[in-house]
C-alpha positions in Angstrom: -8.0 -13.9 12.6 -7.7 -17.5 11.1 -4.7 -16.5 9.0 -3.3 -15.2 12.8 -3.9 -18.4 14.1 -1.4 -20.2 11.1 -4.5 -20.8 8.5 -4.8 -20.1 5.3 -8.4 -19.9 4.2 -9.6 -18.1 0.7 -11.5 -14.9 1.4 -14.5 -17.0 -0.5 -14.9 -19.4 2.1 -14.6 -17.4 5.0 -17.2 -14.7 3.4 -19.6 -17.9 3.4 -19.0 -18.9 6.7 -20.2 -15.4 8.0 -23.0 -15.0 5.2 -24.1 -18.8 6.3 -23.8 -18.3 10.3 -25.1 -14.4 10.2 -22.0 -13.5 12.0 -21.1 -9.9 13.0 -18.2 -8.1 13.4 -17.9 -9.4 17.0 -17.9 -13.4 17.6 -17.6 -15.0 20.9 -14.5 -17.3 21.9 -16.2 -20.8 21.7 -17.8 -19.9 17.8 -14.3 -18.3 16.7 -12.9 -22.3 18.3 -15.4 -23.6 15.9 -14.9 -22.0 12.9 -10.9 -22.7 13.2 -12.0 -26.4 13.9 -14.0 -26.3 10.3 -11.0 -24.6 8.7 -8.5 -26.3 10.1 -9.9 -29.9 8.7 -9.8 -28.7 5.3 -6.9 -29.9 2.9 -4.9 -27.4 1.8 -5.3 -25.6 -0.9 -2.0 -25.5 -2.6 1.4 -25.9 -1.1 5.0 -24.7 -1.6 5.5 -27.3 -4.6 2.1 -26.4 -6.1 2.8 -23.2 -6.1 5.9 -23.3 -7.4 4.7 -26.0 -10.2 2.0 -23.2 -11.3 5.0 -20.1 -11.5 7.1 -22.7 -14.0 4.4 -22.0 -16.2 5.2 -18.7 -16.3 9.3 -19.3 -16.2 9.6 -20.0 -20.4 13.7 -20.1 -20.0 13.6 -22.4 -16.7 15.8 -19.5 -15.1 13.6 -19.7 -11.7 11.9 -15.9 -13.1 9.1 -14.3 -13.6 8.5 -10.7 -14.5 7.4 -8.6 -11.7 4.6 -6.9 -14.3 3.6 -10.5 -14.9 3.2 -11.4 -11.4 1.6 -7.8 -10.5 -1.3 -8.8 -13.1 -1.6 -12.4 -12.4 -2.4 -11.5 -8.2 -4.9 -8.6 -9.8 -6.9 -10.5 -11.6 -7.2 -14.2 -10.5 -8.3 -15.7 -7.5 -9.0 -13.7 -4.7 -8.9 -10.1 -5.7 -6.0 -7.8 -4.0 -5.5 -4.1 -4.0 -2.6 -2.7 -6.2 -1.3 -1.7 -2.3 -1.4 -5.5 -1.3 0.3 -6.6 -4.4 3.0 -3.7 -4.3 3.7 -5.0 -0.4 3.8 -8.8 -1.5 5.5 -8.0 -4.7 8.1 -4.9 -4.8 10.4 -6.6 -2.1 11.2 -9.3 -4.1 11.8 -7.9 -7.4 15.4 -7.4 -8.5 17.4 -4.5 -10.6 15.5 -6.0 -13.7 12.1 -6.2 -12.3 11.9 -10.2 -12.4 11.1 -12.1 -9.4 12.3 -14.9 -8.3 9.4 -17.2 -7.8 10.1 -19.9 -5.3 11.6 -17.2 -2.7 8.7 -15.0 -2.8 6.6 -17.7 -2.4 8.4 -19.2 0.8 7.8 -15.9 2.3 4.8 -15.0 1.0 3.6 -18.6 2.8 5.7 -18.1 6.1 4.0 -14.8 6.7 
């Protein structure tokens, strides 16, 4: 719902919010109001130009590429965990006739979505 509502929390942070509050799977209006207030003053995370820092240090020629394989293993195993389905929909779109991605676009609409 947050991420519905132009947020972008970590699964992490939102699991603790329910484990801590002993929320449901059904929330009234005025505590979901409250939880987007407590996400919504958080910095965030990482933005486009972080993001795109962090892929450079997977671009070894500067070319503005990364290996689709590379990226498929990178959104498997770090951070918040995502299905092979999840990173097939984020990833496959993106990749070109040689399987390499490039980085910055993916990531633009990987954050507009």
């Amino acid at each position: 719902m947050l991420r519905s509502l132009g947020l972008n929390p970590i699964t992490a942070d939102c699991n603790k919010v329910i484990n801590d509050s002993n929320l449901g799977k059904e929330i009234d209006f005025p505590t979901l109001v409250s939880i987007y207030e407590q996400f919504s003053k958080r910095p965030c995370i990482a933005g486009l130009a972080d993001m795109t820092e962090a892929f450079k240090t997977f671009d070894r020629d500067g070319g503005g590429l990364i290996s689709g394989a590379a990226m498929r293993q990178m959104l498997l195993n770090m951070g918040d965990k995502l299905s092979e389905a999840e990173v097939d929909t984020m990833v496959t779109p993106h990749e070109n006739g040689d399987g390499d991605i490039k980085y910055e676009d993916m990531t633009k609409a990987v954050m507009a979505n």
